[in-house]
GUVO-484425 format. One record per residue: residue in three letters; chain; x, y, z of N, C-alpha, C in turn. Coordinates in Angstrom, 2 decimals, padded with zeros to 5 digits. Atoms other than C-alpha are relative to their C-alpha. Layout:
# residues N
[node ala, A, [X, Y, Z], [X, Y, Z], [X, Y, Z]],
...
This chain:
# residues 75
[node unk, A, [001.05, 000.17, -000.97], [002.08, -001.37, -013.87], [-001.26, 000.68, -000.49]],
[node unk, A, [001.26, -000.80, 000.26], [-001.60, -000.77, -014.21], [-000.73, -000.19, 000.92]],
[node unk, A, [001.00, 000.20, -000.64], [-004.67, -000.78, -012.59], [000.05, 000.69, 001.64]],
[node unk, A, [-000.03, -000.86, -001.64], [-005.44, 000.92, -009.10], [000.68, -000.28, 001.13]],
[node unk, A, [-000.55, 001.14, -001.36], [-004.61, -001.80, -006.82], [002.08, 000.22, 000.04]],
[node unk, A, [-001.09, -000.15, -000.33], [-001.00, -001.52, -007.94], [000.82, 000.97, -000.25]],
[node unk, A, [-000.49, -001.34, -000.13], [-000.62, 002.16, -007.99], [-000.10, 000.25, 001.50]],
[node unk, A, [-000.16, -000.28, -001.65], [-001.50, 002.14, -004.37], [001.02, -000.46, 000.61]],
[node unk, A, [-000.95, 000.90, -000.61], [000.68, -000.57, -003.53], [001.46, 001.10, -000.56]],
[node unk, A, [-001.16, -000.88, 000.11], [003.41, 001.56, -005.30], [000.33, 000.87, 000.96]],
[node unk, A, [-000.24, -001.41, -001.17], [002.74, 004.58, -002.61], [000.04, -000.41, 001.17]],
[node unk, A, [-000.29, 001.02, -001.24], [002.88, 002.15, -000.08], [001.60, -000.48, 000.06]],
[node unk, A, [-001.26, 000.76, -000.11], [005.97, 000.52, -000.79], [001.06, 001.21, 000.07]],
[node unk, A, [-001.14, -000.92, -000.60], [007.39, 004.11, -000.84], [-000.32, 000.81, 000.83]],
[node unk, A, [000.28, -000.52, -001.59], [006.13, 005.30, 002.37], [000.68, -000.87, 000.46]],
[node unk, A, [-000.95, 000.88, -000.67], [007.39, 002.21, 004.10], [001.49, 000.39, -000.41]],
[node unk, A, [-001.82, -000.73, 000.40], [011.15, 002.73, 002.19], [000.36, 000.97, 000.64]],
[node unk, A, [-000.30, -001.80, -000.73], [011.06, 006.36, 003.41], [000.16, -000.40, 001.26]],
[node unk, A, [-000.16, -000.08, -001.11], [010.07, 005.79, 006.54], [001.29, -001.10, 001.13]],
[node unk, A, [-000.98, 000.78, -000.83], [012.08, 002.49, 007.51], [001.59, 000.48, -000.41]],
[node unk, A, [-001.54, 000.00, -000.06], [015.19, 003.54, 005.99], [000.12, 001.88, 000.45]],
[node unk, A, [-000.87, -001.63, -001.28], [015.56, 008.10, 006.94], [-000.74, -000.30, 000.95]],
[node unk, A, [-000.37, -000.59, -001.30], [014.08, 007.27, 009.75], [000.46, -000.83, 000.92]],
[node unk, A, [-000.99, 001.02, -000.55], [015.92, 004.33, 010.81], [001.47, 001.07, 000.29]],
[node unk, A, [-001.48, -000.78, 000.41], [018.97, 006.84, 009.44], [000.08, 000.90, 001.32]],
[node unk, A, [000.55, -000.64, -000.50], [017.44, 009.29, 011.36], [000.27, 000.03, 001.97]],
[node unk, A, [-000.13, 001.21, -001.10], [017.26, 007.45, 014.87], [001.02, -000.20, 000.34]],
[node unk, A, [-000.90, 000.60, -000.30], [020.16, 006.01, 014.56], [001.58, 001.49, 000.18]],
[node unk, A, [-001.27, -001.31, -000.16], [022.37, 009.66, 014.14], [-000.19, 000.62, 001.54]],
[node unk, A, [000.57, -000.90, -001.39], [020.17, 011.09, 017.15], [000.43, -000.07, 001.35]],
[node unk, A, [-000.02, 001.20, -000.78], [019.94, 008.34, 019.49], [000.73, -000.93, 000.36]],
[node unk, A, [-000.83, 001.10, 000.02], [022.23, 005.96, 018.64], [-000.81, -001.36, 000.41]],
[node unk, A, [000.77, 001.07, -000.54], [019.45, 003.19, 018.19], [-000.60, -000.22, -001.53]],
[node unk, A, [000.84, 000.08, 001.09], [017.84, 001.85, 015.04], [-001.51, -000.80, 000.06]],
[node unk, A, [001.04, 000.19, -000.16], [014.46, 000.67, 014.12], [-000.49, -000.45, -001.00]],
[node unk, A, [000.46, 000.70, 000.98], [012.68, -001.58, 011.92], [001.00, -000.75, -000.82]],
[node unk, A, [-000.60, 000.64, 000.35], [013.77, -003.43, 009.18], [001.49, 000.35, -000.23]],
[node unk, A, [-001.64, -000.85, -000.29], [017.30, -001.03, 008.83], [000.53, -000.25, 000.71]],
[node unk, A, [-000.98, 000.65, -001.86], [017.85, -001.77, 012.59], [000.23, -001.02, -000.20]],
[node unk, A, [-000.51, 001.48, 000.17], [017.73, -005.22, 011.68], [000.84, -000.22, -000.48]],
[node unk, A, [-000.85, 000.14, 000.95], [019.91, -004.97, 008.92], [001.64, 000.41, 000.60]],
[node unk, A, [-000.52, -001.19, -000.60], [022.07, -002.44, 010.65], [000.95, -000.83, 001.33]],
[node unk, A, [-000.43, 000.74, -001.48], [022.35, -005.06, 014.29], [001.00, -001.31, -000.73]],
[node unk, A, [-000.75, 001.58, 000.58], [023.40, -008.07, 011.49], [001.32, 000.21, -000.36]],
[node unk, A, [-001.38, -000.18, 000.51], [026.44, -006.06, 010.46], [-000.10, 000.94, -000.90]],
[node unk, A, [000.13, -000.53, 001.36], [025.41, -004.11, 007.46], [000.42, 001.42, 000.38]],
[node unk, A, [-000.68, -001.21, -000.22], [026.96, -000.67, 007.44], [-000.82, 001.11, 000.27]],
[node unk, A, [001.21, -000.99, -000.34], [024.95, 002.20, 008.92], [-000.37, 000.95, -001.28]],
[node unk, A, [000.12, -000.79, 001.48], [025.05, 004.10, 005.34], [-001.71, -000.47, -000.80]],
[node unk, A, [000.68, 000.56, 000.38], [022.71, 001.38, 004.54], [-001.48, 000.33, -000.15]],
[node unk, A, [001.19, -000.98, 000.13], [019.72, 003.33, 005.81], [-000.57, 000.99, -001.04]],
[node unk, A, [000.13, -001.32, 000.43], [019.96, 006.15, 004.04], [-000.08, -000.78, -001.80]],
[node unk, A, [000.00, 000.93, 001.08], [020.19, 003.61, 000.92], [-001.40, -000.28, -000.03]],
[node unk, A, [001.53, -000.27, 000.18], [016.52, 002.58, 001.74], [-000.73, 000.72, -000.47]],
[node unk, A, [000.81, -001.31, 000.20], [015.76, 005.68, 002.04], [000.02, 000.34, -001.34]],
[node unk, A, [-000.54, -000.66, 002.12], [017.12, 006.68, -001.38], [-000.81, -000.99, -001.09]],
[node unk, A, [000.61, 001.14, 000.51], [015.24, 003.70, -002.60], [-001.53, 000.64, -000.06]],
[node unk, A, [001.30, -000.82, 000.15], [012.07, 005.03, -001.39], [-000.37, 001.20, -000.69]],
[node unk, A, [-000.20, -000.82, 000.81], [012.57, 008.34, -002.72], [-000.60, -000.48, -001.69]],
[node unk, A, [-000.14, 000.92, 001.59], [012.98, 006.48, -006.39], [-001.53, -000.28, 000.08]],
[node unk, A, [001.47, 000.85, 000.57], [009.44, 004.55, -005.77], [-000.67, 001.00, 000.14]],
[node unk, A, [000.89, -000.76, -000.16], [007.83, 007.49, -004.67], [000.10, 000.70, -001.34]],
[node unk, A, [-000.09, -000.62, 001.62], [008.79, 009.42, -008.08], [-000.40, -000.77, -000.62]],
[node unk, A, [000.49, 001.16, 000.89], [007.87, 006.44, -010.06], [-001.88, -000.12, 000.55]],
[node unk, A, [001.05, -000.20, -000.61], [004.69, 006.67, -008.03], [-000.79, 001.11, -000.26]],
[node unk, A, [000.91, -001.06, 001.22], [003.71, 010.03, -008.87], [000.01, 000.24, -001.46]],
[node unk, A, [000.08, -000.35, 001.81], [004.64, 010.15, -012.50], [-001.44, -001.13, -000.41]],
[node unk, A, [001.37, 001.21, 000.06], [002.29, 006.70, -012.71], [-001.23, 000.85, 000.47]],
[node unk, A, [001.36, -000.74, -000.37], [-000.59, 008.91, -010.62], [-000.48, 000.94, -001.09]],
[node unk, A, [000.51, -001.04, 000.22], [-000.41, 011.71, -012.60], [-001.05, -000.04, -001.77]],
[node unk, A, [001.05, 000.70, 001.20], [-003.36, 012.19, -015.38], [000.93, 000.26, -001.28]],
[node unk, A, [-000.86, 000.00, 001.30], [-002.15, 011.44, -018.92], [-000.60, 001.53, -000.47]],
[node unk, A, [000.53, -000.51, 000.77], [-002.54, 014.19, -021.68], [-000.35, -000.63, -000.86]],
[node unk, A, [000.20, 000.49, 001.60], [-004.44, 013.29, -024.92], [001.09, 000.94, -000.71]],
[node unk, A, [-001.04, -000.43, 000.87], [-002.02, 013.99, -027.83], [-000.41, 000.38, -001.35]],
């Protein structure tokens, strides 16, 4: 990936992850209720673990996200 446009989109796509899947996870331990796309996933059958799978997903883009942000060194 290069260019600005899809370094943002990277920190985007792992905010959303984070947020729909721990706090779908989240929600759903508390409450006993899920939310967003997880809940969806979650109401179709998919195993409640599944969240926390998002989540772990997001995690991943967000690291891939800052290593990409951060400034190079010259060598």
């Amino acid at each position: 990936m290069s260019g600005r446009g899809s370094r943002t989109a990277l920190w985007v796509l792992a905010a959303l992850f984070l947020v729909q899947g721990f706090g779908s996870a989240v929600t759903e331990a508390a409450w006993h209720s899920s939310f967003g796309v997880s809940g969806i996933l979650v109401g179709m059958g998919a195993p409640v673990w599944s969240s926390w799978v998002i989540g772990g997903v997001g995690v991943i883009l967000l690291a891939c996200a800052t290593a990409v942000s951060l400034p190079r060194r010259p060598r």
